[in-house]
KEVEXFI-546113 format. One record per residue: x, z, y of N, C-alpha, C, O, CB in turn. Coordinates in steps of 0.02 Angstrom, whole numbers, plus 50000, padded with zeros to 5 digits. Atoms other than C-alpha are relative to their C-alpha. Glycine has a CB too. Example, Ala and Ser with C-alpha at 12.3 -4.5 7.8 and 13.67 -1.06 7.14 Angstrom:
2
500455000049941506155039049775500455000050060500975003350059499505006250001;499584999749941506845035749947499615003750055499865004550110500204992950023;
//
This chain:
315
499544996550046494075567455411500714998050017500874992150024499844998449925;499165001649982496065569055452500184996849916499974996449859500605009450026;499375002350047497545561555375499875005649936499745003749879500915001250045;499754995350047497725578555283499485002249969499465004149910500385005350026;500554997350066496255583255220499844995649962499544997649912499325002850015;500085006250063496115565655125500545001049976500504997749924499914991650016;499364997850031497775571155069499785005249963500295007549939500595002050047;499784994250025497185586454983499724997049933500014998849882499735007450034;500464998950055495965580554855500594995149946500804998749900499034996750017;499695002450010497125566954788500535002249976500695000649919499984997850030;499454997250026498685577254788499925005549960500425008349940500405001550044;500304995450054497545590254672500034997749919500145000449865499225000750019;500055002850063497325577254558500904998849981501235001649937499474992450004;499255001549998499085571754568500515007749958500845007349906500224998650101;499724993650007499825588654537499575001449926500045003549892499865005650073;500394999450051498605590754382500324995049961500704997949922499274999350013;499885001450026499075577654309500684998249982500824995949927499684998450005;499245000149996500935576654340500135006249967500705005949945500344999750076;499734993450024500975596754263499864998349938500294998549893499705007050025;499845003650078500195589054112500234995449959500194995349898499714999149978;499425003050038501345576254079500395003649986500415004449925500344995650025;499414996350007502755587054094499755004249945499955003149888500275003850067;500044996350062502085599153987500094996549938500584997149901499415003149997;499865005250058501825586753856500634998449966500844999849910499844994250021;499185001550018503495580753849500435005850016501025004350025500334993550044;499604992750006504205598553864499845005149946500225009449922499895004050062;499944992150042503475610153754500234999549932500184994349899499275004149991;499504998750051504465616253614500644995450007500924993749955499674998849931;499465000949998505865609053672500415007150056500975008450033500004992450020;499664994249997506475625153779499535006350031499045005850069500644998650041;500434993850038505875643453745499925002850119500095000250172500795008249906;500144994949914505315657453927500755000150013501224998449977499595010649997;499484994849982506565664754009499955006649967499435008149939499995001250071;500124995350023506975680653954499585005950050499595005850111500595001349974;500474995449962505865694254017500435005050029500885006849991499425003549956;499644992649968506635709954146499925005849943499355007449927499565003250079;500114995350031506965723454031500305008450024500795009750059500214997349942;499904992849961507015742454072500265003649936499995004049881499225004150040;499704995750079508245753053954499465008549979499325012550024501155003650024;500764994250004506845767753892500555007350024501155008550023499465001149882;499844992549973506995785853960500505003249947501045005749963499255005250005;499764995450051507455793153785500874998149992501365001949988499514998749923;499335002349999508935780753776500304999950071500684995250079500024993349970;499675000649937509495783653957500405008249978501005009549981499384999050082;499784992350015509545804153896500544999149992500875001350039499745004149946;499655000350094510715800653755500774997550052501285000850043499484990649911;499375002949972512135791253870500405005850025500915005149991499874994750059;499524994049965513075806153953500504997050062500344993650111500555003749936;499665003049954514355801754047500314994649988500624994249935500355003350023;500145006750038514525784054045500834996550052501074998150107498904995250023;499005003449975516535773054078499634994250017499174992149982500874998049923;500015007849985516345756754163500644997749984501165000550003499834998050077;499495003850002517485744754103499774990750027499204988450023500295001449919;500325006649993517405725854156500664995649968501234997649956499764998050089;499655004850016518135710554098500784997850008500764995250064499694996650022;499335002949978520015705154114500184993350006500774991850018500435001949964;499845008150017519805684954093499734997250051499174999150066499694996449932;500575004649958519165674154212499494995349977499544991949926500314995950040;500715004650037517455664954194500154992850005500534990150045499195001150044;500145006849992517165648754169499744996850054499365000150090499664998649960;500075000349934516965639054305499764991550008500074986649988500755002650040;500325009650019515925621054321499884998850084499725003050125498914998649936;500185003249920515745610454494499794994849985500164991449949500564998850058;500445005250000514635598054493500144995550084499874996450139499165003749986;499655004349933515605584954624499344994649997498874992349965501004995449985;500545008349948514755571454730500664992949961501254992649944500145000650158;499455008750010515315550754683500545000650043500595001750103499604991550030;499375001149954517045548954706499954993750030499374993050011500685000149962;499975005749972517145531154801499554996849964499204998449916500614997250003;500435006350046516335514554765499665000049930499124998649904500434994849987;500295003050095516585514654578499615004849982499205004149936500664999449926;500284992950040515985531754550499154999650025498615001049998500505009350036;500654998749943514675529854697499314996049938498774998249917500184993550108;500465005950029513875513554593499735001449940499174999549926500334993649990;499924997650052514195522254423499345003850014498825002449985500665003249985;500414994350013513205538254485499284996050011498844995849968500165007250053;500705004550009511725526154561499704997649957499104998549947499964995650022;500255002650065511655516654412499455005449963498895004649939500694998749952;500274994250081511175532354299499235001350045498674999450030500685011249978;500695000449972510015538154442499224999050010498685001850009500064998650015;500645002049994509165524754474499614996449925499034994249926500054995150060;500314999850055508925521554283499405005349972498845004249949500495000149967;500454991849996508155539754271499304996750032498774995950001500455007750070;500664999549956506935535154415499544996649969498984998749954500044997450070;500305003450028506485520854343499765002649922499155001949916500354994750008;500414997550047506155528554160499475005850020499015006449980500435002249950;500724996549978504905542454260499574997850027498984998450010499985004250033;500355002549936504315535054394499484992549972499024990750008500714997750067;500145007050000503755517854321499345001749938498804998849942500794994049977;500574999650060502635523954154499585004850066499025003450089500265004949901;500494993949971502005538354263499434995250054498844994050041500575007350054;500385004949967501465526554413499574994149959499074992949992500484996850042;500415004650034500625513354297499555004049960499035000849951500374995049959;500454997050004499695527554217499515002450057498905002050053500215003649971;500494998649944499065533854381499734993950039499294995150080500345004750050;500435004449959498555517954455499334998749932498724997949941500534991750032;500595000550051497605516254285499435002950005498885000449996500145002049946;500404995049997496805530554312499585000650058499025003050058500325005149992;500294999549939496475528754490499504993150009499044993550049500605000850056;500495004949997495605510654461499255003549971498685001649986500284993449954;500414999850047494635519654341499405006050037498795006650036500435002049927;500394995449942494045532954457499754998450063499335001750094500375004750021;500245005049925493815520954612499454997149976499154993850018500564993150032;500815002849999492195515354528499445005550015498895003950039499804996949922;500204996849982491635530754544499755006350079499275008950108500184999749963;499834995949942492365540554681500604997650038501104995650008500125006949979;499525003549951493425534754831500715002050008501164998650032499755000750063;499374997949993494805545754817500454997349924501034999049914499965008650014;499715001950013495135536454677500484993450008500984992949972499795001549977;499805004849955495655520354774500895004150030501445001350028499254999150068;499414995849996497025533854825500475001349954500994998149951499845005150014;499495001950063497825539154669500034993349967500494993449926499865004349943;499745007250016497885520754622500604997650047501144995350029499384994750008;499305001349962498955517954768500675002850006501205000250021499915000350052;499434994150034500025533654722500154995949948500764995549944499745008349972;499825001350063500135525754574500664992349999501174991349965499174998649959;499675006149986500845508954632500575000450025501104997550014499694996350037;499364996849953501865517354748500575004449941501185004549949499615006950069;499214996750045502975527354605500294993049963500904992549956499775007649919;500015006550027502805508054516500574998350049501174998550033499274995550001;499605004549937503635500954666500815005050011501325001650009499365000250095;499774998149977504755515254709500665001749936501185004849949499585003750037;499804997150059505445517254520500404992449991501014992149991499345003449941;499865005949986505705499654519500764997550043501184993050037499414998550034;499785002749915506605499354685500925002950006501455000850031499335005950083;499304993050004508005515254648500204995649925500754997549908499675012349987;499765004150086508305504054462500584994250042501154992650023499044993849940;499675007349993508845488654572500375002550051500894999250059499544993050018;499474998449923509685497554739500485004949959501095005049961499535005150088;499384994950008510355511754651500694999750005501015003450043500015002049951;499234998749968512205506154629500124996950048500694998050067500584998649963;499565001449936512435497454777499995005050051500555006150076499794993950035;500044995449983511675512254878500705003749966501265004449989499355001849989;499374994650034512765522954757500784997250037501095000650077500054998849893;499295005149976514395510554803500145001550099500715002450121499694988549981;500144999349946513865512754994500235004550050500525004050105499565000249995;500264993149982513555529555017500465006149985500505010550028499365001149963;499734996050034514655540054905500665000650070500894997050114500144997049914;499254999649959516175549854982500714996149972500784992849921500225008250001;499305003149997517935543954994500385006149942500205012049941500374999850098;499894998550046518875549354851500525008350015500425013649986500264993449968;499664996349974520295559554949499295007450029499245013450014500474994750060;500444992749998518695569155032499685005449954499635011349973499524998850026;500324997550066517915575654880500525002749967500285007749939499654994849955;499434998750025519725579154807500275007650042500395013250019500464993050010;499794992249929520225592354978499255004249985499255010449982500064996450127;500524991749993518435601754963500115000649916499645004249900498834999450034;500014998250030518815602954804500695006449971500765011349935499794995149984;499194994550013520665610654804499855006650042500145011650023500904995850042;500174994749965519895623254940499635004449971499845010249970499764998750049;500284998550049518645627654834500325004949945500125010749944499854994749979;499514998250035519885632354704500445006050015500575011349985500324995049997;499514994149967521005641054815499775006150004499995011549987500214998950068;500344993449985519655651054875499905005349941499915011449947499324998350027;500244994250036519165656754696500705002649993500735008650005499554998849928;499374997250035521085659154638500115006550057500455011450040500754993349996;499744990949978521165674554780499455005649975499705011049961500045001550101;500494996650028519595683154722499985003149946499994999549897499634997249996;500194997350045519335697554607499605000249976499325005749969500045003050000;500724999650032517915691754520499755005549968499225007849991499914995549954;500454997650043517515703054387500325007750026499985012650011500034997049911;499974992549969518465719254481499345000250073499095005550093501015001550036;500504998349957517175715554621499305000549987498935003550026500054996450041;500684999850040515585713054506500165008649976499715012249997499934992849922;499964992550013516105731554445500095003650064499975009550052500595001849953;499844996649968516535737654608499225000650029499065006350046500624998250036;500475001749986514745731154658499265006349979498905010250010500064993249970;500464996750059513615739054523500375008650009499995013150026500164995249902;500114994849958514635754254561499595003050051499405008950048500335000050017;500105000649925513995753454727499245003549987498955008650006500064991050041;500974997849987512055751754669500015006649964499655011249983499244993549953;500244994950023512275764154548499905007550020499545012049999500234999649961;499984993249977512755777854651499365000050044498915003550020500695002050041;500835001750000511145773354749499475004549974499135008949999499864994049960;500494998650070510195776454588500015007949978499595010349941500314995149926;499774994650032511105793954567500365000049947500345005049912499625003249989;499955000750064511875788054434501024999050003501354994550028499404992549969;499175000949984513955792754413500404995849968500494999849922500375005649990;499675005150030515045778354334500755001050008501084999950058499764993650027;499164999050005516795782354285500334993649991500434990649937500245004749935;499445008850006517835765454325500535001249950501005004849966500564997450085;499595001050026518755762654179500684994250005500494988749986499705000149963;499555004849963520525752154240500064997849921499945001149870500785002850055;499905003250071520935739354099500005001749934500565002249910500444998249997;500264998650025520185743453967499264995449945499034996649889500025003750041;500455004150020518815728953953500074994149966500604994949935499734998950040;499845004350053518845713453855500594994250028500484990550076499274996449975;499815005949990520135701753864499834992649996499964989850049500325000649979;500365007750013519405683553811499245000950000498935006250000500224996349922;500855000550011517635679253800499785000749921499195000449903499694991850028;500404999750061517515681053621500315009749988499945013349954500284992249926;500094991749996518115700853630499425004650008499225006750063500335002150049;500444995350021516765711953544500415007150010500805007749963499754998349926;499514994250005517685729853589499245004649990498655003750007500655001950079;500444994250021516895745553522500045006650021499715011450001500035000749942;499704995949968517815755953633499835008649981499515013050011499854997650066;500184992350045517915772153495501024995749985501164989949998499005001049901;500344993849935519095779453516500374997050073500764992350086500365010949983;499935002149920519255778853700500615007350029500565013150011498975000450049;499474995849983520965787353800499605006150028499725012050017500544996450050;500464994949977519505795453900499715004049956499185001349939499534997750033;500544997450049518775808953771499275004350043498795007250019500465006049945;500594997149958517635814853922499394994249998498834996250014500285001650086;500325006950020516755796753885499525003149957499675007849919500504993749962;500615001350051515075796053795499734994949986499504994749929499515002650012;500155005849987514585779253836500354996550042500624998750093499514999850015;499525005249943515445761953906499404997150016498954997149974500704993749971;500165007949945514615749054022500364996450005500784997250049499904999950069;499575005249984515465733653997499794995050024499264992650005500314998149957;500425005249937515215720654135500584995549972501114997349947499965002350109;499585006650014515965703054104499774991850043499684986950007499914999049910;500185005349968515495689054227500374992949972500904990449991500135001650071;499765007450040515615672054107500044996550009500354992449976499884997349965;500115007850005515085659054195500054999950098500025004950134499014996949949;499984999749925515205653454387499814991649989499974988049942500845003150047;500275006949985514365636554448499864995550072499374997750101499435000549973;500565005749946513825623254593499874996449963500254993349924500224995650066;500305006450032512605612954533499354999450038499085003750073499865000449914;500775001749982510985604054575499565003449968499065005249999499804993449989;500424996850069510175611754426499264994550012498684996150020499775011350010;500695004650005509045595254430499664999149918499914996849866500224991450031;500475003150075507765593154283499964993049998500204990250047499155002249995;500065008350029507505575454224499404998550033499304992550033499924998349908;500515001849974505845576154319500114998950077499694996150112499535004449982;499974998649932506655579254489499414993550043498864995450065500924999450021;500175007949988506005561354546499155002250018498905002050074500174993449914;500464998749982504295567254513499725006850051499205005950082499824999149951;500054994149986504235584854582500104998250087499935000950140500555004949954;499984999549898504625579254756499564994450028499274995050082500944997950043;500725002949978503415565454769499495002849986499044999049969499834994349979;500624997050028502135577254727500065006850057499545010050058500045002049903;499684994249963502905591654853499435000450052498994996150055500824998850033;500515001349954501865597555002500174996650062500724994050056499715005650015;500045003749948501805589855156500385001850037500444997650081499494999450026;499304998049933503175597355268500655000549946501135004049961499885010350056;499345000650044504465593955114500174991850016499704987950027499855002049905;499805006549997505425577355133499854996249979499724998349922500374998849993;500245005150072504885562255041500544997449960501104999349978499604992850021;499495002950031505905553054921500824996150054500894992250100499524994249957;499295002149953507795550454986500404999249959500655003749926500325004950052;499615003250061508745538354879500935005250006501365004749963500064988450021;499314994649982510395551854944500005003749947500465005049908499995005350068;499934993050059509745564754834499654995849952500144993049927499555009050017;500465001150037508525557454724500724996449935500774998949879499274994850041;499505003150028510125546054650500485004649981500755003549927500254995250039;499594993950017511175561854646500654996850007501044996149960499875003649926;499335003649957512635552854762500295006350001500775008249967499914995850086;499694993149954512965568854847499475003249995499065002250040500244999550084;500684993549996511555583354793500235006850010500705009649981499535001049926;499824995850004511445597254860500175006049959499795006349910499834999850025;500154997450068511975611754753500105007150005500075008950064500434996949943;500554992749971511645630954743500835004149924501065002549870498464999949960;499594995850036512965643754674499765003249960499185004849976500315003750028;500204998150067512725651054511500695006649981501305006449982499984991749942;499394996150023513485667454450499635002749915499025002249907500235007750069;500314996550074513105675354253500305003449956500715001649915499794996149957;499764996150021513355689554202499705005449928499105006149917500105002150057;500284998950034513325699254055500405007049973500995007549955499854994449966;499744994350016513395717854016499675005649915499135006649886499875003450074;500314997150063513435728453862500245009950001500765013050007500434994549919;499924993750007513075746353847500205003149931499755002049890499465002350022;499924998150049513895755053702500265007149982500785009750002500284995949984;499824991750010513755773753621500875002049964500935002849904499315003249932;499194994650019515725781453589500004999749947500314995549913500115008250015;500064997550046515145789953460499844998949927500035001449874499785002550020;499855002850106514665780853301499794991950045499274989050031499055004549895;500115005949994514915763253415499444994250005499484988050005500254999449970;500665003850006513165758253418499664996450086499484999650135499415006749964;500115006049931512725744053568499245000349988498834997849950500404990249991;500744997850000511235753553640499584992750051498984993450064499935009750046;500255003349955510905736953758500574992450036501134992550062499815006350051;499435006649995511645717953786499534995150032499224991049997500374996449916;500255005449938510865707953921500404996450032501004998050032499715002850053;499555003449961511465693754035499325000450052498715000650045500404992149969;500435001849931510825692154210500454993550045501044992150057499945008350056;499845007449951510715675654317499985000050067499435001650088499534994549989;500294999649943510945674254498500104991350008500394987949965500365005850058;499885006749992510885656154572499615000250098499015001650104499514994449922;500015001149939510745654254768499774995250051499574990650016500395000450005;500315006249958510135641854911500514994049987501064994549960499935001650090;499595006050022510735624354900500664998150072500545000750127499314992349986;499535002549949512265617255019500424993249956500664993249899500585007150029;499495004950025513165600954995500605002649995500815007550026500074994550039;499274997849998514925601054931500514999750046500975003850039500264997649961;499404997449928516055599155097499675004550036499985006050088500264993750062;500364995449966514715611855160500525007349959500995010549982499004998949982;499674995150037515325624255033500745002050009500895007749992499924998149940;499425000149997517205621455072500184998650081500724998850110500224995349950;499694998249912517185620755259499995004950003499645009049973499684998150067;499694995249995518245631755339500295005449949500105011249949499695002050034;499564996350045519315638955210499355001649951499435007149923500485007050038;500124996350064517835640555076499585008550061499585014350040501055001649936;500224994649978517005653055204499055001049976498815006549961500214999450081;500645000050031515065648455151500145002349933499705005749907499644993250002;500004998650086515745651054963500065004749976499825006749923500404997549963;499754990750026516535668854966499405002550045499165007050011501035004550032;500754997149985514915673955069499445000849962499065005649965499744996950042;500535001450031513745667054951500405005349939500015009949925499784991249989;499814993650043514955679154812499815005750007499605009649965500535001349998;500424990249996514455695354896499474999049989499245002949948499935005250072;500924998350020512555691154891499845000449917499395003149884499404992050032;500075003650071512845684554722500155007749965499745010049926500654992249978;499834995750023513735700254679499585009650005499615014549968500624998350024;500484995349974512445713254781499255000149946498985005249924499844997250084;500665000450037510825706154680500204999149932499795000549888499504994250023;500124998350087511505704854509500215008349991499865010449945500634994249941;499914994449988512215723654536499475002850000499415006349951500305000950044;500664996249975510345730354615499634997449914499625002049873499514995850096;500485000550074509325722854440500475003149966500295009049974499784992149963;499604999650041510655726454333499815008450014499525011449969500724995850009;500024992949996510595744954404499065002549989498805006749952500405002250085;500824998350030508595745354406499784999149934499205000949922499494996150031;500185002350037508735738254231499955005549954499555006749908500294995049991;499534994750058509825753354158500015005750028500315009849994500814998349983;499824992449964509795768654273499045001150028498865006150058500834999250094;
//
C-alpha cells in the first residue's frame, strides 16, 4: 500500500471530524448566503422603459496591509500564533484521543493519533515562534507605505461607479434589454433613499440604481484557517507560519454592489439586491507593482461578472 492511499482513509476521518467541530461552534451564529434571485416575468412586463442612474459617492474602501516592521511584524505573530494555538491545540488533543481510542481497534487509528499530536505540537510551536517569526519576517515599514500610496493613486483615477454602469450597460444590451443612462441623477451619500418621481425624463417608467459601496483586499480568513489547510488535499501546501500567522497574506479583491429597481409611477421598489464579487488571491506589493497594473485589471473582471448576474438576475 502507497504513501497515499494510507493517506486517504485517515484524512476521511480527519475531514469528518474537523466539519463537525466547526459546525458545532458555528451554527446560529451566521445565517446562508443569500440565494440568486430572478426578477418574475410579470414584473419584468410592468418596467417599460427603464433610466439607469448610478451612484455619485465613492465606496468605501478597506486594505488589509501586511506587518509594518518589527513591532507590527511581532504584534501581528503574537495574535496569530495565539489563534493557532486556541484551534490547533484542543482540536489535536481531541484527535489523538480519539485516535488512541481507535488504534485498539483499527490501525489507521495509530494515524489520526499522530495527526493529532502533530496539530498539539504545531499549535504549540506558532504560540511560542509567532512574534519573533512575525518581528523577522514582516516588511519594512517604508515598503508597505509606497504599495500602498500606489494603490491609492490607482483608485483616485478610476471611475468606479460610472464604469460599474457603463458595464451592466454593456451586458444588458446582450440580453436585448435598452437602458437609458441617466447622467447625475443617482444618489449622492450612502444613506440616499431617492424615489426618483418625478424624474426630468417623463419618457422614464422605471430607474435602475447601481451604487458600488464597498471595495476591499483582504484575506477573508475564518478563525479556522489553521485548520482548513492542514486538512487540504495533497498537492495544497502544508502549514506555512508566512501565512498561517497572517505576516503578509495573501489577499483577493472584493467589489459590492448594490442595485435598486424602482417603478416612476407610484415609487414602489420593485427589487433591492446586493451582489458580491471577490477574486484570486495576490500579495500586497503584488497588487501595486507596476503602477497598480494587477489592480485595475482585476476591476474590469470585477466589473464584467457583477454586470453578467446582475443582468441574468433582472432582464
Amino acid at each position: 500500500m502507497n504513501q497515499n492511499t494510507r493517506k486517504k482513509p485517515m484524512r476521511r476521518i480527519q475531514a469528518f471530524f474537523i466539519g463537525g467541530l466547526c459546525a458545532i461552534l458555528l451554527f446560529g451564529q451566521w445565517g446562508c448566503a443569500t440565494q440568486p434571485f430572478t426578477l418574475p416575468a410579470e414584473v419584468r412586463a410592468q418596467l417599460g422603459t427603464i433610466g439607469l442612474v448610478s451612484a455619485q459617492y465613492t465606496p468605501a474602501v478597506e486594505f488589509e496591509l501586511p506587518a509594518k516592521g518589527w513591532l507590527g511584524g511581532a504584534a501581528r505573530g503574537g495574535v496569530g500564533g495565539t489563534k493557532s494555538f486556541i484551534v490547533l491545540v484542543p482540536t489535536g488533543g481531541t484527535l489523538a484521543g480519539v485516535g488512541t481510542l481507535m488504534a485498539m481497534g483499527a490501525p489507521e487509528g495509530l494515524l489520526v493519533g499522530l495527526a493529532g499530536v502533530g496539530l498539539l505540537l504545531k499549535g504549540a510551536g506558532y504560540m511560542i515562534i509567532g512574534p519573533f517569526y512575525g518581528a523577522a519576517t514582516a516588511e519594512a515599514p517604508a515598503t508597505v507605505e509606497e504599495a500602498e500610496a500606489h494603490l491609492k493613486a490607482a483608485l483616485a483615477s478610476m471611475r468606479i461607479q460610472e464604469s460599474m454602469r457603463d458595464h451592466v450597460v454593456q451586458a444588458a444590451s446582450v440580453a436585448n434589454v435598452n437602458l437609458k443612462a441617466l447622467d447625475k441623477q443617482g444618489p449622492e451619500s450612502s444613506s440616499d433613499l431617492l424615489t426618483y418621481f418625478p424624474l426630468d425624463d417623463t419618457d422614464i417608467d422605471s430607474v435602475l440604481e447601481l451604487r458600488v459601496t464597498r471595495l476591499w483586499l483582504s484575506s477573508n480568513e475564518s478563525f479556522f484557517h489553521p485548520l482548513t489547510r492542514m486538512f487540504a488535499d495533497e498537492d495544497q501546501s502544508p502549514l506555512d507560519p508566512y501565512q498561517d500567522l497572517q505576516i503578509n497574506p495573501p489577499l483577493s479583491l472584493g467589489m459590492e454592489v448594490r442595485s435598486r429597481l424602482i417603478r416612476t409611477a407610484d415609487k414602489v421598489v420593485l427589487y433591492d439586491n446586493t451582489w458580491k464579487y471577490e477574486g484570486e488571491p495576490h500579495l500586497f506589493a503584488e497588487w501595486a507593482a507596476n503602477d497598480a497594473q494587477l489592480f485595475a485589471a482585476h476591476f474590469d473582471r470585477a466589473y464584467d461578472e457583477l454586470a453578467i448576474d446582475l443582468s441574468r438576475s433582472m432582464f
